[in-house]
N, C-alpha and C positions, 0 to 999 in steps of 0.2 A: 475299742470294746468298752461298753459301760463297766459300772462297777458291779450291776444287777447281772450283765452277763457273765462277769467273770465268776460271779458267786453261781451262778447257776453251772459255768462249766465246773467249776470247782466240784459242786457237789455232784454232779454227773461223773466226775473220774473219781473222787470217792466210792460213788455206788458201785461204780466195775470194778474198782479196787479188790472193795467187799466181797464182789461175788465170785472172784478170783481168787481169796482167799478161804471162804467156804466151801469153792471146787478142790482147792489143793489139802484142805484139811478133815474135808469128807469122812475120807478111812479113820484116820483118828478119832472122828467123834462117833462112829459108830464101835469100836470097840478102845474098851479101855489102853490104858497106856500100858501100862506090864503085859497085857497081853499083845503088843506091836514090839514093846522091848524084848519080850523073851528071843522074839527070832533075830536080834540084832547079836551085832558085838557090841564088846564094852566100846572102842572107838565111834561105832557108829551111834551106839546107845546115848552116849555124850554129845553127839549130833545133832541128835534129835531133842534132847532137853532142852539145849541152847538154843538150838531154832526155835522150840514152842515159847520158849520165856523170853525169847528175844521179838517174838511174832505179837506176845501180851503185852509188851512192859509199847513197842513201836503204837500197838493199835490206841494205848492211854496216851500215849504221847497228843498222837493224832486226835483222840476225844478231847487232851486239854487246848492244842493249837483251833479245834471246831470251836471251841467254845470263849474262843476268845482270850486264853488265859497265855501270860509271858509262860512256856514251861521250859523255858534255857532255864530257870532260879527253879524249876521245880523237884523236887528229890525223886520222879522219873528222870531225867537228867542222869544222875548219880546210878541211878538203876541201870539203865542202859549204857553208861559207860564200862561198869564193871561188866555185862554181857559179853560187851567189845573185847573185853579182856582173858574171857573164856574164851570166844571166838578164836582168837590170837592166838592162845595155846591149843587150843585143838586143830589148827592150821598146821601149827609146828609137828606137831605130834604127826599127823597124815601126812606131811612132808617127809618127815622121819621114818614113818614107817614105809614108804614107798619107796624111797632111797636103799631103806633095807632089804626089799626084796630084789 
């Protein structure tokens, strides 16, 4: 495969990407966040933060790796590792709590 086709699949599975992620965050953008959080719990409520900032800080990533740029050295990088870190704790915590019931 040339280099012209791999760049064209590339961007062909970016664009499903996309439009798999504007299918799955649909609800979200039609109504604000506090009113999606009111009907959560606070576990799930922490869910959902993490997933949306984890969904922003992934999608920059992705705009810096499109455009060329090293973003291992870039201070996304850093952003998403701390994610990784809430992640981690709120694993634990729904392990926790599932064990409890």
């Amino acid at each position: 495969m040339s280099k012209a086709q791999q760049a064209i699949a590339a961007v062909d599975h970016l664009s499903s990407t996309l439009v798999s992620v504007d299918a799955a965050t649909s609800e979200l953008s039609e109504r604000n966040y506090d009113e999606c959080a009111v009907e959560l719990s606070p576990l799930e409520e922490a869910k959902l933060s993490v997933s949306l900032a984890y969904s922003v800080a992934s999608l920059y990533f992705t705009l810096q790796n499109a455009k060329g740029e090293d973003s291992t050295k870039h201070p996304i990088q850093n952003e998403l590792n701390g994610i990784r870190g809430y992640v981690k704790q709120i694993q634990e915590l729904s392990k926790a709590d599932k064990e409890k019931d």
